[in-house]
C-alpha positions, -999 to 999 in steps of 0.1 A, spaced: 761 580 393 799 593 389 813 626 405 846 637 409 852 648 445 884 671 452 917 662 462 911 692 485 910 678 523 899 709 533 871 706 510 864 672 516 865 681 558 838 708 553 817 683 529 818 657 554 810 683 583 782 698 563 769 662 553 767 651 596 746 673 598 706 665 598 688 670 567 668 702 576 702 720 591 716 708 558 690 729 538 695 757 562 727 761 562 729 759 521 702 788 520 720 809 547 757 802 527 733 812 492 719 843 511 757 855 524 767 846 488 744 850 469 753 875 445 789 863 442 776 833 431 752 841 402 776 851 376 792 813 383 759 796 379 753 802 346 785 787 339 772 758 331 761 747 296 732 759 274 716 729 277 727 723 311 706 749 322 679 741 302 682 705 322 682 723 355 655 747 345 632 716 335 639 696 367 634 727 392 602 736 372 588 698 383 595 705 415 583 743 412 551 730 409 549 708 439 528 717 469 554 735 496 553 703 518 566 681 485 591 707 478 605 705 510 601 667 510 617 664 473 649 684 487 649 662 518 645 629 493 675 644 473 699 643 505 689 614 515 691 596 484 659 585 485 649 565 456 623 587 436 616 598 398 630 631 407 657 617 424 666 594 397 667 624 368 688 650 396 711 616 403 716 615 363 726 655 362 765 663 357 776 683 386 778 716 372 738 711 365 731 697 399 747 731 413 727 752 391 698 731 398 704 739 440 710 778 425 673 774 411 662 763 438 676 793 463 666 818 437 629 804 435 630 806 477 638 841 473 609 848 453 584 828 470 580 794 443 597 773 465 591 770 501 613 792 521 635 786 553 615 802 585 622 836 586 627 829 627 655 802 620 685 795 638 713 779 629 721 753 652 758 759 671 774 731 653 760 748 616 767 786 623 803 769 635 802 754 600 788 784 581 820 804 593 844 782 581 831 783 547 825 821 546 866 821 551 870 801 523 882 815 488 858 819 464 868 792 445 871 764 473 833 777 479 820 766 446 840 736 445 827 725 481 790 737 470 799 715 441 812 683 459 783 688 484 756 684 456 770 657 439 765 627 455 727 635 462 698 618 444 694 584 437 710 563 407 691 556 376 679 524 367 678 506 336 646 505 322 633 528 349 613 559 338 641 593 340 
């Protein structure tokens, strides 16, 4: 599994920040950033391929139809790098897919098919410090740091495992 990470170190600085973090704030703070966001973000998610998005589509449908606990577990297995089937096909995804595929998966807890943050939570100090810093980030560093905080995730393939 090969990304490029920026030369930014103000990307890299929020990346590792966001990344200290524990896994639930993690997912917290990427669905408050997608609901802030949100909207500026769509038109650059479809920037990815035709059949990049057809790749995303296919693995957020697997885990679309996962009970809400294996949802959350499947995004928690995906930070962790947890060594799972799902895991293994997100950790063979270029990085423009793996962003669309974390798009998918804000859009679907929007609408209900994946589970949804509490609607009572709070962001711990340490994340709503976070959280600011990135809303005064240009548009651009945004996606890039969205970008270099999705890559890494998942778990590598393995020859002759099942993808």
């Amino acid at each position: 599994m090969t990304y490029t990470q920026t030369g930014d170190p103000t990307i890299r600085q929020h990346v590792q920040a966001w990344q200290k973090l524990d896994v639930d704030q993690q997912l917290a703070l990427f669905w408050f950033i997608y609901e802030e966001i949100g909207n500026s973000i769509t038109p650059a998610a479809p920037g990815a391929s035709t059949a990049s998005s057809e790749i995303a589509e296919g693995l957020f449908n697997q885990v679309k139809e996962l009970s809400h606990e294996q949802q959350l577990q499947v995004q928690r297995d995906l930070i962790n790098k947890v060594d799972t089937q799902i895991s293994r096909e997100y950790g063979s995804l270029g990085d423009t897919t793996k962003l669309l595929f974390w798009y998918l998966l804000a859009e679907g807890m929007e609408n209900g098919t994946v589970i949804p943050v509490p609607g009572d939570y709070q962001l711990s100090s340490e994340s709503q410090a976070l959280f600011s810093r990135i809303q005064g980030l240009s548009f651009e560093q945004q996606i890039t740091l969205f970008r270099d905080y999705v890559a890494p995730m998942g778990a590598e393939a393995k020859a002759g495992a099942e993808i």
